[in-house]
N, C-alpha and C positions, 0 to 999 in steps of 0.2 A: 325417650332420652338417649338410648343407645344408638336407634338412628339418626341423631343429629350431634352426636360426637365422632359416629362413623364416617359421615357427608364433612364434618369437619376435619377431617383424618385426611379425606380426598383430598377437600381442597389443600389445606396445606403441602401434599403429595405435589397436587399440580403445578402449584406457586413454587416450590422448589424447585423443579424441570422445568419450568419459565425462566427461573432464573438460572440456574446453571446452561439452558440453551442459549440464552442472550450474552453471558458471561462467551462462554466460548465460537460464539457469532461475533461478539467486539472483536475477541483476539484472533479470529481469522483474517477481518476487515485490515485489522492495523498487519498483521503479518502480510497482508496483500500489496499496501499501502505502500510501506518500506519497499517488500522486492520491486514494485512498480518506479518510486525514487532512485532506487539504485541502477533499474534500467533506462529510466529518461535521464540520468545523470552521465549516463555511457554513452547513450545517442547521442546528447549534446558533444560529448567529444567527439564519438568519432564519425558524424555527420557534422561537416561546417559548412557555412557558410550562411547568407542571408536568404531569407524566406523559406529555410527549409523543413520549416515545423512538421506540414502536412507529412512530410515524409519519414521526420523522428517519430511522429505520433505513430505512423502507419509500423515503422520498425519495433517499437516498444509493444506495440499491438500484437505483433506477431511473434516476439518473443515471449510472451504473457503466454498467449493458445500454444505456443510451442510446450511450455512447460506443465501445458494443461487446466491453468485460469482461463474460466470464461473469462470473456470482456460482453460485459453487460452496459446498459444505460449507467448505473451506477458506477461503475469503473473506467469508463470512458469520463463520465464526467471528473472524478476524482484524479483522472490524470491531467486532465484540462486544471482543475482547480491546485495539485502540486505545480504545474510550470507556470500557475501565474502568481502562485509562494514563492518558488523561486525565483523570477523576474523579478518579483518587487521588492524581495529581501535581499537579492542579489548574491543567490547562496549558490549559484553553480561551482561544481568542483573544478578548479581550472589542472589542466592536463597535466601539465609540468609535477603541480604539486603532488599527485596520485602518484605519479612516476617515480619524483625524484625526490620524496622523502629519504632522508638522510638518514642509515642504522646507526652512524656513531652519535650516541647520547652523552657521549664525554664531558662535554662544554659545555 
């Protein structure tokens, strides 16, 4: 009896460091996620023109390993899948407005 409350002691043991590793594998993912948006959202500005994807991709890429994120199959894909959320949501940050947010909140 005591080795089968002990074997159950483990397993519980393990199922909790399952779940706290998964827990903190999501929030690294979505913390990835984000600074990945925030840098295809920059590339977008200040790469224009038409067709120049390959090259925002390739920039965001390299700012990514700069800061020391691999870029993996996973993350490459995931950047491909934010720029087609944002194509089709039409959520890009347009330049002007990043800029020239206005401090007077008066009115």
């Amino acid at each position: 009896m005591l080795e089968v409350i002990k074997d159950l002691a483990l397993l519980l043991i393990l199922a909790g460091v399952c779940v706290i590793g998964a827990y903190i594998l999501k929030a690294k993912k979505q913390e990835i996620r984000k600074i990945a948006t925030d840098l295809i959202q920059k590339a977008e500005i200040a790469i224009t023109g038409s067709g120049m994807g390959a090259e925002k991709k390739a920039k965001v890429i390299a700012q990514l390993q700069a800061m020391g994120i691999k870029v993996d199959a996973w993350l490459d894909t995931e950047i491909d899948t934010i720029v087609a959320y944002l194509n089709a949501k039409a959520g890009w940050l347009v330049g002007e407005a990043i800029d020239g947010v206005s401090d007077d909140t008066s009115t």
